[in-house]
MARPA-44954 format. One record per residue: x, y, z of N, C-alpha, C in turn. Coordinates in steps of 0.02 Angstrom, whole numbers, plus 50000, padded with zeros to 5 digits. Atoms other than C-alpha are relative to their C-alpha. Layout:
<pts>
    n_X    n_Y    n_Z   ca_X   ca_Y   ca_Z    c_X    c_Y    c_Z
      X      Y      Z      X      Y      Z      X      Y      Z
...
</pts>
This chain:
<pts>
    n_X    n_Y    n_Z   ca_X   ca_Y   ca_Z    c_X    c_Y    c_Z
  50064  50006  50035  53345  52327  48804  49948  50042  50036
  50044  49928  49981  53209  52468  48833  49915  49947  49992
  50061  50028  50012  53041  52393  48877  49933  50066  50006
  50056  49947  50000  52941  52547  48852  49953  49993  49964
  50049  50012  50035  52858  52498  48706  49945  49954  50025
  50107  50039  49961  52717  52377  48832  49975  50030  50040
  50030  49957  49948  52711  52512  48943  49947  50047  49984
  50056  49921  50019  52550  52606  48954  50015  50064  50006
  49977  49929  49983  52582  52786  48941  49943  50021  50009
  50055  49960  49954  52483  52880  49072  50025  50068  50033
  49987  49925  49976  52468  53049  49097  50005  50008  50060
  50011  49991  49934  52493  53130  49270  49959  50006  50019
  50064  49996  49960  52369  53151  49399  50009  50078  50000
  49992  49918  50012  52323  53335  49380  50005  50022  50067
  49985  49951  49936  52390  53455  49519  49903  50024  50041
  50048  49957  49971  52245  53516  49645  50008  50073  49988
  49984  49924  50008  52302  53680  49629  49955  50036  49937
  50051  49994  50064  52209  53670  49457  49930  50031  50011
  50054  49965  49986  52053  53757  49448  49941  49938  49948
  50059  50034  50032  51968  53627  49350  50032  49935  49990
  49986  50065  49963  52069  53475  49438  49953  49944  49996
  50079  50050  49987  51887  53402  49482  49991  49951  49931
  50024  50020  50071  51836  53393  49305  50045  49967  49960
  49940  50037  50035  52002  53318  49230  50007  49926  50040
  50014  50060  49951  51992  53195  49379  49965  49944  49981
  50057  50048  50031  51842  53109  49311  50006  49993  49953
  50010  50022  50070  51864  53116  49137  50065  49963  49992
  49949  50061  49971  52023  53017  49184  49984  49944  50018
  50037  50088  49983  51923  52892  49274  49972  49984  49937
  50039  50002  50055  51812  52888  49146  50023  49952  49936
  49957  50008  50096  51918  52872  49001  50037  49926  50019
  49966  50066  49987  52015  52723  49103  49965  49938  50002
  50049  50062  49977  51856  52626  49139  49980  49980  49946
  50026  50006  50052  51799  52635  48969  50057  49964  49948
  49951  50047  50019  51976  52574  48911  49994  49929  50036
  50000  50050  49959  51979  52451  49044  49943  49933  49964
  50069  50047  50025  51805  52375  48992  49985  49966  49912
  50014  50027  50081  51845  52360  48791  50071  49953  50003
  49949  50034  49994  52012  52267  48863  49972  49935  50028
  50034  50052  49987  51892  52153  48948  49961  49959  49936
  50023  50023  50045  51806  52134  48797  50035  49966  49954
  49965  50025  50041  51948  52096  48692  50018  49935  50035
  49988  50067  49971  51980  51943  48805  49936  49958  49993
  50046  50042  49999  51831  51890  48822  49974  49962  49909
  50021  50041  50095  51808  51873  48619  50059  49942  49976
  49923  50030  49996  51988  51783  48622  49970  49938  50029
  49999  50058  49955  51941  51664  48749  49941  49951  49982
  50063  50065  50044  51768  51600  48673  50032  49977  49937
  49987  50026  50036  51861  51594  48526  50046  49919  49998
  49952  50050  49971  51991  51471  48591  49963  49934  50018
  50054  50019  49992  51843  51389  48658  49987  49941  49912
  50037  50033  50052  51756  51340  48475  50064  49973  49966
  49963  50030  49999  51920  51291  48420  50024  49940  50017
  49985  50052  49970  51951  51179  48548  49930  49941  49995
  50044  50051  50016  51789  51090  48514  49998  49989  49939
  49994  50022  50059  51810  51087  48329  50040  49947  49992
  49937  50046  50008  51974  50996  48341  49971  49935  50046
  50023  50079  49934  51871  50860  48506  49966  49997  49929
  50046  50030  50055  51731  50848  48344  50063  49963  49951
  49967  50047  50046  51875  50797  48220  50014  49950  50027
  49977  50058  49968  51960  50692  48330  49954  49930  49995
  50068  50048  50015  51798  50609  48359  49979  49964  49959
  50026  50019  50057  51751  50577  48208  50063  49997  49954
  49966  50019  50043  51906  50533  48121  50000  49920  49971
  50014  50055  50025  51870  50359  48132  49961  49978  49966
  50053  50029  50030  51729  50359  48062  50034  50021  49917
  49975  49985  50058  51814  50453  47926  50040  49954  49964
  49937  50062  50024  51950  50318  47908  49958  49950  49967
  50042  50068  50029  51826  50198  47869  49957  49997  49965
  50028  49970  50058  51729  50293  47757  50040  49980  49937
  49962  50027  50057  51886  50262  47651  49995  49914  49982
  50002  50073  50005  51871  50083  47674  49966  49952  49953
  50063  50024  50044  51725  50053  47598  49991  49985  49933
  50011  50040  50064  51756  50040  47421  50046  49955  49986
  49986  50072  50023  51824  49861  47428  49959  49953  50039
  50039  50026  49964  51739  49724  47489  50021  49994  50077
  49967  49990  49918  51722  49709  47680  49914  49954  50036
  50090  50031  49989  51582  49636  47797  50000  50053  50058
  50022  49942  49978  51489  49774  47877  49987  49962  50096
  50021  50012  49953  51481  49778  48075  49964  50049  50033
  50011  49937  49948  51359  49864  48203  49958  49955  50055
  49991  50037  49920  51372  49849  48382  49913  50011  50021
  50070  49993  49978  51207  49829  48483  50020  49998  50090
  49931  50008  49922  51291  49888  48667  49930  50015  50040
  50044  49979  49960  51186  49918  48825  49918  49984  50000
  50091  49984  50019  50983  49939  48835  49988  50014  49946
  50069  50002  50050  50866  49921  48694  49962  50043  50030
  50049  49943  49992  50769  50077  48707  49987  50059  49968
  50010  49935  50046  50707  50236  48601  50049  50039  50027
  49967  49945  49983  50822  50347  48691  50074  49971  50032
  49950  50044  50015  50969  50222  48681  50062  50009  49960
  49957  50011  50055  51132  50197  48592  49981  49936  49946
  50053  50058  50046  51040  50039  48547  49933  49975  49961
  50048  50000  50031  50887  50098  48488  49979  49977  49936
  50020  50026  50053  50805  50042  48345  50015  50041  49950
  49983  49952  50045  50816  50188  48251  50084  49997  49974
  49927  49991  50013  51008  50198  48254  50010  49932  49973
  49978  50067  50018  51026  49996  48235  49962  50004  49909
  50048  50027  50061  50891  49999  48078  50041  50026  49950
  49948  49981  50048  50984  50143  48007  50066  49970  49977
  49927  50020  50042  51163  50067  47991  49971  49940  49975
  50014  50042  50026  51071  49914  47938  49976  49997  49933
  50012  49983  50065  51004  49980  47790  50042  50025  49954
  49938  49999  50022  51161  50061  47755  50040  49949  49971
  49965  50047  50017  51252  49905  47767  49972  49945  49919
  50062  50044  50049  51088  49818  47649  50026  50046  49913
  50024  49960  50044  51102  49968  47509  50099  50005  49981
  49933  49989  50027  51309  49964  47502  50030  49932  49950
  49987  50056  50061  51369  49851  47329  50084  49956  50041
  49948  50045  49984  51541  49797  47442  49977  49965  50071
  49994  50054  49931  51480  49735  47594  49983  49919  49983
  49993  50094  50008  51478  49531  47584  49955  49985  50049
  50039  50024  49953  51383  49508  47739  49996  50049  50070
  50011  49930  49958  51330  49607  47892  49999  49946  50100
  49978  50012  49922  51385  49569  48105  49976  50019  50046
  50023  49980  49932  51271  49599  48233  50025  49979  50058
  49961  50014  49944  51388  49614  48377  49950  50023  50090
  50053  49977  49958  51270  49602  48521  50027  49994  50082
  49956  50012  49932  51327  49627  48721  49917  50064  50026
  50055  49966  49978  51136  49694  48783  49964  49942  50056
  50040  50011  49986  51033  49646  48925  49923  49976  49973
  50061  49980  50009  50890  49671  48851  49957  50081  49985
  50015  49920  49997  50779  49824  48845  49899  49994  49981
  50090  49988  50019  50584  49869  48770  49999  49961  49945
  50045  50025  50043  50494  49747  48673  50007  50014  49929
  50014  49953  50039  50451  49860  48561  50053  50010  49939
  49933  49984  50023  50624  49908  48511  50041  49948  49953
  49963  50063  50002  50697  49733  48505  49965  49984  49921
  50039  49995  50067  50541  49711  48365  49987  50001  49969
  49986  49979  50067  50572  49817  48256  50056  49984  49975
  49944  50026  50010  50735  49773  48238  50017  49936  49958
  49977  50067  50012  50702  49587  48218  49973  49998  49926
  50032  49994  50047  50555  49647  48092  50046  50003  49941
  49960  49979  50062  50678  49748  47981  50033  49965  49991
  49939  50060  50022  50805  49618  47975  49989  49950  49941
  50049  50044  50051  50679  49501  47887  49970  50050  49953
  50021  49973  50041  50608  49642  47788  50049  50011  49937
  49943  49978  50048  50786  49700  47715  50026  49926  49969
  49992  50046  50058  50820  49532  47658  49984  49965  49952
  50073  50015  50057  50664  49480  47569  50024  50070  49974
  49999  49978  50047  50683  49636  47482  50092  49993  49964
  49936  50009  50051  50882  49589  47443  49991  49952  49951
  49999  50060  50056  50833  49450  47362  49941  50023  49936
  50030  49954  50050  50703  49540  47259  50042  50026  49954
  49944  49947  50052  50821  49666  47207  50052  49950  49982
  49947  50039  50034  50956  49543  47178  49977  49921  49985
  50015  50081  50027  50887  49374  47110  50068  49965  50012
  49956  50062  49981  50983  49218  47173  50068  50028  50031
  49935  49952  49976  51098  49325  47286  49967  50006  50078
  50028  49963  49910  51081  49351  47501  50038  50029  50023
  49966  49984  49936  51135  49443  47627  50005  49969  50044
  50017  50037  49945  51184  49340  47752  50015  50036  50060
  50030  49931  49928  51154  49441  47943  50023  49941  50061
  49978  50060  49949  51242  49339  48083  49986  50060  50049
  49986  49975  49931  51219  49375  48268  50066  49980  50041
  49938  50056  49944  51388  49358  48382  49988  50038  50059
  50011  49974  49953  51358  49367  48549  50052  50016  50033
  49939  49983  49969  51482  49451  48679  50012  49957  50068
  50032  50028  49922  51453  49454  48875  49911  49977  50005
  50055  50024  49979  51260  49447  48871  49949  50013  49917
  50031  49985  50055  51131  49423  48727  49953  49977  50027
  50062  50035  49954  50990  49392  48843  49944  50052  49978
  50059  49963  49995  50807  49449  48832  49983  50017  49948
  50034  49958  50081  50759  49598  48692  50087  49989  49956
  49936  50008  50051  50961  49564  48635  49978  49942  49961
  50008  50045  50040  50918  49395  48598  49931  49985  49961
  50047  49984  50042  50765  49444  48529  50021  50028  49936
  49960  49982  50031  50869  49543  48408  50048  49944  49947
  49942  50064  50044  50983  49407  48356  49953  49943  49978
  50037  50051  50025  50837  49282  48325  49984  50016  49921
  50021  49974  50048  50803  49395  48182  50067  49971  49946
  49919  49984  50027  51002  49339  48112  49974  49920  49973
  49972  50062  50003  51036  49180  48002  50035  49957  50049
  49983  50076  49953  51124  49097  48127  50042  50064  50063
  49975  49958  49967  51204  49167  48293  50065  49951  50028
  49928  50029  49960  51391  49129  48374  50020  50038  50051
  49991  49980  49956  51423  49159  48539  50058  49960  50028
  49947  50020  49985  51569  49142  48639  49978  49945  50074
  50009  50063  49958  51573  48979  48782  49996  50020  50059
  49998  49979  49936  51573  49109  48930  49911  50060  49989
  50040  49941  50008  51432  49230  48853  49932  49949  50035
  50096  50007  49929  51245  49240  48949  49961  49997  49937
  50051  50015  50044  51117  49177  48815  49930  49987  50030
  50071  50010  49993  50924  49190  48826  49954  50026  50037
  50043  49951  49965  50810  49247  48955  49955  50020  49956
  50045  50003  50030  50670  49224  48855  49934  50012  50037
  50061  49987  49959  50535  49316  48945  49990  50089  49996
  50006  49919  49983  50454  49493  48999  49982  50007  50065
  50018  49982  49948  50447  49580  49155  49984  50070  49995
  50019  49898  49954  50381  49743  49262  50015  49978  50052
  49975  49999  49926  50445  49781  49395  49988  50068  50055
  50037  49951  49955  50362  49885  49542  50015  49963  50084
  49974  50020  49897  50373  49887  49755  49924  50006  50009
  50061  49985  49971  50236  49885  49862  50027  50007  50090
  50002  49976  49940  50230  49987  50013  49966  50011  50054
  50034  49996  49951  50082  49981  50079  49987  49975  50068
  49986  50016  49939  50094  49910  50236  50053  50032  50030
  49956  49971  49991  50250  49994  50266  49975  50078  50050
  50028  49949  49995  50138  50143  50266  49955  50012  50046
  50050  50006  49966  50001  50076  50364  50024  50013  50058
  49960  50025  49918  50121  50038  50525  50027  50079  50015
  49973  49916  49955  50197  50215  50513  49957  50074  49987
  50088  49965  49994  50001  50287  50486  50031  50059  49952
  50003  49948  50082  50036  50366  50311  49959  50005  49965
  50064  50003  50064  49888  50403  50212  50027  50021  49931
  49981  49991  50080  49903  50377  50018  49938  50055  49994
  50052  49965  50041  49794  50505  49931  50018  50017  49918
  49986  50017  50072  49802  50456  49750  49923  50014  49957
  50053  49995  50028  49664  50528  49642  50002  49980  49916
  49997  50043  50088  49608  50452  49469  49959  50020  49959
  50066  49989  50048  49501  50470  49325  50004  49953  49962
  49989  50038  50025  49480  50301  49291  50028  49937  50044
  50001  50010  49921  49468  50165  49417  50070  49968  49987
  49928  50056  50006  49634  50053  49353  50044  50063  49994
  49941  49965  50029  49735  50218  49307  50047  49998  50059
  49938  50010  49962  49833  50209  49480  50030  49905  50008
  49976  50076  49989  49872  50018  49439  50065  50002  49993
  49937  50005  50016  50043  49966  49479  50040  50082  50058
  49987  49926  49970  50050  50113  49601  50055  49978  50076
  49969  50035  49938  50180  50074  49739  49974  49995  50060
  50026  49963  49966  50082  50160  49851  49926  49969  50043
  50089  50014  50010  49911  50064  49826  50000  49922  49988
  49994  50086  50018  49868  49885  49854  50000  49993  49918
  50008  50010  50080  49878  49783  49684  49944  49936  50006
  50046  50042  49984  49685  49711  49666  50002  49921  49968
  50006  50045  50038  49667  49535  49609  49998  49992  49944
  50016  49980  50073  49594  49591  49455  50047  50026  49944
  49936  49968  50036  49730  49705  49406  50052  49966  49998
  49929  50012  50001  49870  49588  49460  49992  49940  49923
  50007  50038  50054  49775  49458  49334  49986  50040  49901
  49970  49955  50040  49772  49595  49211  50065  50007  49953
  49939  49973  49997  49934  49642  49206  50029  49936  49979
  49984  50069  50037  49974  49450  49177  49994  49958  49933
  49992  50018  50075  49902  49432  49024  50008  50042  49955
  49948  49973  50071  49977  49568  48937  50081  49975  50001
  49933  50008  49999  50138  49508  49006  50014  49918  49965
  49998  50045  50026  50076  49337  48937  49994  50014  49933
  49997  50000  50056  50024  49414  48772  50061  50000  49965
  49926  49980  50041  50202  49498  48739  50048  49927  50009
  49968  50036  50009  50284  49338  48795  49993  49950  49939
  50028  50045  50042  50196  49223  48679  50037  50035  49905
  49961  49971  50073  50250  49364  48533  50089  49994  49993
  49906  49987  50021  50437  49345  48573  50007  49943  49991
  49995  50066  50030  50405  49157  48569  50014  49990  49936
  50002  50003  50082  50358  49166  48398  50044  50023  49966
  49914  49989  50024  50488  49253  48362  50046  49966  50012
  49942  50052  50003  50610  49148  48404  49997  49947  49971
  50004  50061  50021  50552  48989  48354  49994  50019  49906
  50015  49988  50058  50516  49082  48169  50066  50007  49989
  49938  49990  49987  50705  49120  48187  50040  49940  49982
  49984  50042  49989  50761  48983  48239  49973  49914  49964
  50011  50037  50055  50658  48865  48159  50024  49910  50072
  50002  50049  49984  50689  48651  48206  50080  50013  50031
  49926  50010  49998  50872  48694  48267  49995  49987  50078
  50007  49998  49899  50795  48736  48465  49992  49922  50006
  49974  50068  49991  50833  48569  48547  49963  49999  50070
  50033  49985  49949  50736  48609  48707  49940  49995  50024
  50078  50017  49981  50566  48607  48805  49981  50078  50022
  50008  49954  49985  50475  48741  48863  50063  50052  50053
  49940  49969  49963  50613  48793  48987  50026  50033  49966
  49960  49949  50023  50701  48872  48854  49962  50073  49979
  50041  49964  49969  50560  48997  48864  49971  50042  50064
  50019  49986  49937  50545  49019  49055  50034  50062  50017
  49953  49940  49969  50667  49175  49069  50068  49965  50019
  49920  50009  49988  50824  49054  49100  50039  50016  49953
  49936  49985  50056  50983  49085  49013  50078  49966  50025
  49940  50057  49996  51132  48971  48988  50071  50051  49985
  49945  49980  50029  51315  49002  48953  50017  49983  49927
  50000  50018  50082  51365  49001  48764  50010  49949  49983
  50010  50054  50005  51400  48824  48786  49970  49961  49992
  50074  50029  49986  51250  48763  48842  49948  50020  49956
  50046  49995  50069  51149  48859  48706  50007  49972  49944
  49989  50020  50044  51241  48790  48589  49954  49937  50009
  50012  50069  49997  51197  48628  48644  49910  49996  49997
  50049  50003  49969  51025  48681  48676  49955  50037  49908
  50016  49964  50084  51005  48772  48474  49984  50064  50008
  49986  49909  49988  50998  48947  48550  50045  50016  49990
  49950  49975  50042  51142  48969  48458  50028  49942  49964
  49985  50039  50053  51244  48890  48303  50070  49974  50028
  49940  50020  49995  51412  48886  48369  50045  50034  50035
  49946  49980  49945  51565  48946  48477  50028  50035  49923
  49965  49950  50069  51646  49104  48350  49981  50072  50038
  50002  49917  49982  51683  49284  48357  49999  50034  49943
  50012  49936  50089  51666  49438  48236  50036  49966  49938
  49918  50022  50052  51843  49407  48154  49990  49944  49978
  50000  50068  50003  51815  49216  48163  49928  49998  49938
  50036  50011  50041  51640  49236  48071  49983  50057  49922
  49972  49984  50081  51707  49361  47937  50042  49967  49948
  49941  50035  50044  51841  49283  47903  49988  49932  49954
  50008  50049  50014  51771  49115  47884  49930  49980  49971
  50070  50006  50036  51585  49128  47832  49977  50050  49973
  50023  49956  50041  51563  49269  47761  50056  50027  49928
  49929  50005  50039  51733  49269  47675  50016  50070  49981
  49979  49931  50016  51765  49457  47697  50032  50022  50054
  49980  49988  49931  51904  49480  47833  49993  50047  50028
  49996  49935  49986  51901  49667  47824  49941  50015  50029
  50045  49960  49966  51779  49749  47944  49990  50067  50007
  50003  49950  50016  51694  49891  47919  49954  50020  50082
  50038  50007  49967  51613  49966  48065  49922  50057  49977
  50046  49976  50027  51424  50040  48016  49960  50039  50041
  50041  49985  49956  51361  50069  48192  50002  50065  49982
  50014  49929  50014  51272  50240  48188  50007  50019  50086
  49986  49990  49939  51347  50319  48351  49981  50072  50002
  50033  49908  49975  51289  50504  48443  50078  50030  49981
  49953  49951  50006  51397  50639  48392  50010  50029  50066
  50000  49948  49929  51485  50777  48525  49931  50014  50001
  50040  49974  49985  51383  50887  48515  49941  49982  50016
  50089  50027  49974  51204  50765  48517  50014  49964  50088
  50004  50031  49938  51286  50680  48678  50007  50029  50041
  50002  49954  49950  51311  50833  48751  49941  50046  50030
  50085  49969  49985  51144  50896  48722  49957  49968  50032
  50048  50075  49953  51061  50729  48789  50026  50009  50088
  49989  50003  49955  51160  50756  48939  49990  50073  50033
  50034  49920  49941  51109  50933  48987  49918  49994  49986
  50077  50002  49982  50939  50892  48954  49969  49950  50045
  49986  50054  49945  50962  50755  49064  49998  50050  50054
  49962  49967  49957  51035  50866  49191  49944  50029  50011
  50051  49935  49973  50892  50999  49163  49922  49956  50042
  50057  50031  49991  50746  50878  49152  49990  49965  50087
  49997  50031  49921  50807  50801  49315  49992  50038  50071
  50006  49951  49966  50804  50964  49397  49943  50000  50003
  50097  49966  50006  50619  51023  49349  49975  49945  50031
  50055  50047  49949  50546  50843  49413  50003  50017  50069
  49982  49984  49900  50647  50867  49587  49974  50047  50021
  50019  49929  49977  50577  51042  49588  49928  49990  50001
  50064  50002  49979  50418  50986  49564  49976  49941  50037
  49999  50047  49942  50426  50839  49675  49962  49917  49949
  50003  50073  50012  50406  50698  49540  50035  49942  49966
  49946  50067  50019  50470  50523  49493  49954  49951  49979
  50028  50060  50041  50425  50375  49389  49977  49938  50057
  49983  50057  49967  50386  50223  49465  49951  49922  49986
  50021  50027  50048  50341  50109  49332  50066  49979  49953
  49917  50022  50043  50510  50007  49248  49957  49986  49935
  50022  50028  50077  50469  49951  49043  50007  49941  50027
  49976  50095  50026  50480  49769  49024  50058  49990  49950
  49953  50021  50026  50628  49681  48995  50000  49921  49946
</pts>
């Protein structure tokens, strides 16, 4: 077998003896570098290609399930979406993403009933909120639109449905949590250090300038005055008093409790039960199957695509750079 045909065919190197050697010399180099460099090129277009490929096929993959269950949908089913991690605008649990599949689930003719599968700390106020708002909004208007007809909206709790989660689930006809899950934590915090003394002993001067005598309040840096710490207390009393109400509007004569179930404690799913911070010991499956009478689960959650979680994470990456470069940092937590 003759392997000539992969062989480059290359001319000789021209004799010195040549009188115009020099000049053949270079246009030799020349001519090789300029091959050389459109051989680079041809790889290099090859290899990005291979590239977008290979992320087309991670995007299908990705998203095949969702595709699968796209098919699902036209028979009846009871719609689920997860509520995982932190409550926060820039969340998997944000409001935005939860409201959307919720309206989804509200506006589809097979869903039977809808599963807030909740396993959250907590998170922003704010967040938790809106959430509980829309819940109550979308079903006053189901019953509008459908005379003598509900959606019924269960909460099941996982490992933890404490804080802005169970702020979330107050918004639900009834909630079922499992006999090991973390229920309640009915409260708000901030959370900040104080260093000053720290500072004093190893003769550090703060120099914190303001426009505005409270704007460094909460400053790690800077005593916290009487004034401000009583401040700071009754907004943390206003927002508590609003998640009260929420709950008890929720919940309704079922809470079995005294103020304590207010204080920021939180029981095991047992003990809520017993306590009317929750309806009953059940899981997803257990409360499709059996109260909503639609075994099939659909899932609705609105989850980040590749590509958006890849973008969140290099802007992550970048954003984290430019503070370090310019030497700053938060130091101010949300309320939980």
């Amino acid at each position: 077998m003759s392997w000539k045909f992969w062989k480059q065919h290359r001319e000789p190197m021209p004799a010195p003896e040549r009188p115009d050697w020099e000049r053949v010399l270079i246009n030799r180099l020349v001519a090789e570098y300029l091959d050389d460099q459109r051989k680079r090129r041809r790889w290099s277009t090859l290899f990005k290609l291979l590239i977008l490929v290979y992320l087309f096929g991670v995007l299908v993959a990705v998203n095949s399930q969702g595709l699968s269950e796209a098919v699902k949908v036209g028979e009846d089913h009871t719609a689920l979406i997860e509520i995982n991690g932190i409550i926060a605008a820039d969340s998997d649990a944000s409001a935005d993403r939860v409201i959307t599949a919720l309206r989804a689930a509200f506006e589809s003719k097979h869903v039977k009933g809808i599963i807030l599968r909740i396993n959250s700390p907590g998170g922003s106020p704010v967040q938790a909120g809106y959430i509980n708002d829309e819940i109550r909004r979308l079903k006053e208007k189901y019953r509008k639109d459908h005379p003598g007809k509900d959606m019924p909206v269960y909460a099941v709790a996982v490992d933890l449905c404490a804080s802005g989660g169970y702020y979330v689930a107050a918004g639900a006809d009834a909630i079922y949590v499992d006999k090991a899950s973390l229920v309640g934590s009915i409260g708000v915090r901030i959370d900040s250090f104080g260093f000053q003394k720290a500072m004093e002993e190893l003769g550090i001067e703060r120099r914190l300038l303001t426009a505005g005598v409270n704007k460094g309040i909460l400053d790690p840096f800077s005593p916290l005055e009487p004034a401000q710490r009583n401040f700071i207390q009754g907004v943390l009393d206003r927002l508590h008093r609003q998640f009260i109400a929420a709950v008890k509007q929720g919940r309704g004569d079922k809470l079995k409790g005294g103020d304590e179930l207010f204080s920021g404690l939180f029981w095991s799913g047992e003990e809520a039960v017993e306590l009317g911070l929750a309806d009953g010991l059940g899981s997803s499956s257990q409360v499709a199957r059996e109260l909503i009478k639609a075994e099939k689960i659909v899932e609705y959650t609105k989850k980040r695509d590749l590509l958006e979680s890849i973008a969140k994470r290099f802007g992550v990456l970048v954003g984290v750079g430019l503070l370090e470069g310019l030497g700053v940092s938060t130091a101010l937590n949300l309320p939980h």
